[in-house]
C-alpha positions as CSV (number, residue, x, y, z in Angstrom):
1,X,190.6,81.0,116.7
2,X,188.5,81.6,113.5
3,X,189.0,78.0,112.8
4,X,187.5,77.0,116.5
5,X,184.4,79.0,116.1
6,X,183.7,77.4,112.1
7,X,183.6,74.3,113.6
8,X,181.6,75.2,116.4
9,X,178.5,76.8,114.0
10,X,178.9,73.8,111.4
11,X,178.5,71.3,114.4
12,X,175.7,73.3,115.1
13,X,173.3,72.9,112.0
14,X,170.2,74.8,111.4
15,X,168.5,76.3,113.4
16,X,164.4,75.8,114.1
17,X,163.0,79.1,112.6
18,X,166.0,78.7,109.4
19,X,164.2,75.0,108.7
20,X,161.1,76.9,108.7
21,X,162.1,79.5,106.7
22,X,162.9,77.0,104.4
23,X,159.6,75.1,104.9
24,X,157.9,78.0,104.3
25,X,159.3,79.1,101.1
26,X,158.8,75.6,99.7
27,X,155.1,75.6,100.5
28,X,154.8,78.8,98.7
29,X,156.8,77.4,95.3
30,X,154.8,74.3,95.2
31,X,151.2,76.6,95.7
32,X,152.4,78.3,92.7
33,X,153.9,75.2,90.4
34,X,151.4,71.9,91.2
35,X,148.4,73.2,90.2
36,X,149.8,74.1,87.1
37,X,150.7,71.0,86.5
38,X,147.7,69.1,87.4
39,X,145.9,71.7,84.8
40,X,148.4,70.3,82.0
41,X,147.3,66.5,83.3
42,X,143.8,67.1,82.5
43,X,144.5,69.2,79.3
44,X,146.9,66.3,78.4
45,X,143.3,63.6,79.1
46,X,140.9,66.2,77.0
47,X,143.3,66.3,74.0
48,X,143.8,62.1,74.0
49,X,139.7,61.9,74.4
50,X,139.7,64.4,71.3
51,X,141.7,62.3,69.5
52,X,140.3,59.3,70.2
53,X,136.9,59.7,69.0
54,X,139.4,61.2,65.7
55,X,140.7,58.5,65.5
56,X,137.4,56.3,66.0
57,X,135.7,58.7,63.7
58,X,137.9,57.4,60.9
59,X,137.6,53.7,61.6
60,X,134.2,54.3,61.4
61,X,134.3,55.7,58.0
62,X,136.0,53.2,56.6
63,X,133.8,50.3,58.1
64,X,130.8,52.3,56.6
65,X,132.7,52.6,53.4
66,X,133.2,48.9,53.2
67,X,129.8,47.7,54.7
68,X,127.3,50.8,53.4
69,X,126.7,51.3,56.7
70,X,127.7,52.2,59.8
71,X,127.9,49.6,63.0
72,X,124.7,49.6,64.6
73,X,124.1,50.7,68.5
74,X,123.7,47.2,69.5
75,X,127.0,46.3,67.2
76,X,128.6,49.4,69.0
77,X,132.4,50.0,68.8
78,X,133.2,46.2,68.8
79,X,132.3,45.8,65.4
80,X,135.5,47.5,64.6
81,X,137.8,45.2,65.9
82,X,135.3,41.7,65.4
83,X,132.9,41.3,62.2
84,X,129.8,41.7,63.8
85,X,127.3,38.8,62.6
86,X,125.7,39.3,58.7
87,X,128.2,42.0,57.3
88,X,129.5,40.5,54.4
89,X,132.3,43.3,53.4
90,X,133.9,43.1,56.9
91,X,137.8,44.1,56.2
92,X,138.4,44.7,59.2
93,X,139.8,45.1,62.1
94,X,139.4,49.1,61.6
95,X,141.6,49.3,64.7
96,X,144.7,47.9,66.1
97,X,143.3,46.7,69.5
98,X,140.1,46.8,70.8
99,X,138.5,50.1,71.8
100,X,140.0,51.4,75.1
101,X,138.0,53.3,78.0
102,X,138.3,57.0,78.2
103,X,141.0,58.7,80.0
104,X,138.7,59.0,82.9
105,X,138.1,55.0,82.8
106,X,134.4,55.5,80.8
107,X,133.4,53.6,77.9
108,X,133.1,56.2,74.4
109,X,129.2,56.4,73.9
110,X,128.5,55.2,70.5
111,X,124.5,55.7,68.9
112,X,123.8,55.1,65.5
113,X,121.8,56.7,64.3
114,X,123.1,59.4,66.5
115,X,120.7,62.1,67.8
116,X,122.7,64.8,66.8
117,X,123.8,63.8,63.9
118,X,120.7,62.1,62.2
119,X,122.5,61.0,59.0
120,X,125.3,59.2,60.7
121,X,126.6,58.3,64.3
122,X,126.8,60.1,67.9
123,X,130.5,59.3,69.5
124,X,131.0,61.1,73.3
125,X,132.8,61.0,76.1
126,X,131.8,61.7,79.4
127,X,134.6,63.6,80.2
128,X,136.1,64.6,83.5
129,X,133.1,64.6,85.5
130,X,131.6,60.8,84.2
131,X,128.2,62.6,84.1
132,X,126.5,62.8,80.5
133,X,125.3,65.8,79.2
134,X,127.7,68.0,81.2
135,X,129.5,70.7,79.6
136,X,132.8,69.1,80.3
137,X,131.6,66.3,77.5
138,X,133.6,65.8,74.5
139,X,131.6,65.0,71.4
140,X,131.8,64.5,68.2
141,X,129.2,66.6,66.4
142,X,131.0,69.7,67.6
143,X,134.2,71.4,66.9
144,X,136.0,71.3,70.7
């Protein structure tokens, strides 16, 4: 007889309120775990734009090493990867490939001279919110 009524609860399934039950506690889990997560995705973008402008930072120095000067605005962050037109100490290309966009999709904001750094260059990013001069900007001329 125990046998029997196994067989009759497994060819039952679940019922209504124990898939909600369920549902329930999977919607709370995932309230607590996703936005966690999303946190460490735009973490993980702000550390690649820091170390991008790093890395640009040193290109930089060695193009104004070799040329006594940095690349002009107009010259921007192209003249790292192509000799801009009357450098004569080009060694280039400072970088591997040509200068990506930001993790958001923005081009880096290059200025030279820069207006926060008089004696050299301005390198930014727009940061998460594309908007310039908002505090979510990642710059150069500060320590992040």
């Amino acid at each position: 007889m125990n046998l029997r009524l196994i067989r009759r609860c497994a060819a039952q399934g679940f019922t209504l309120i124990e898939l909600l039950v369920v549902l329930v506690i999977l919607t709370a889990l995932a309230a607590v775990v996703v936005p966690k997560f999303a946190k460490r995705g735009e973490d993980a973008k702000k550390t690649t734009a820091t170390m991008d402008l790093s890395e640009l930072g040193v290109a930089l120095g060695a193009f104004e090493v070799d040329n006594g000067r940095y690349p002009t605005s107009a010259e921007g962050l192209a003249a790292l990867s192509a000799a801009p037109g009357g450098v004569a100490n080009w060694k280039g290309p400072y970088v591997e490939k040509a200068v990506r966009n930001d993790p958001w999709g923005n081009p880096y904001v290059y200025a030279c001279p820069g207006t926060h750094n008089t004696d050299g260059y301005d390198l930014h990013s727009f940061g998460p919110s594309g908007q310039d001069g908002a505090d979510d900007n990642i710059v150069s001329w500060t320590a992040q």
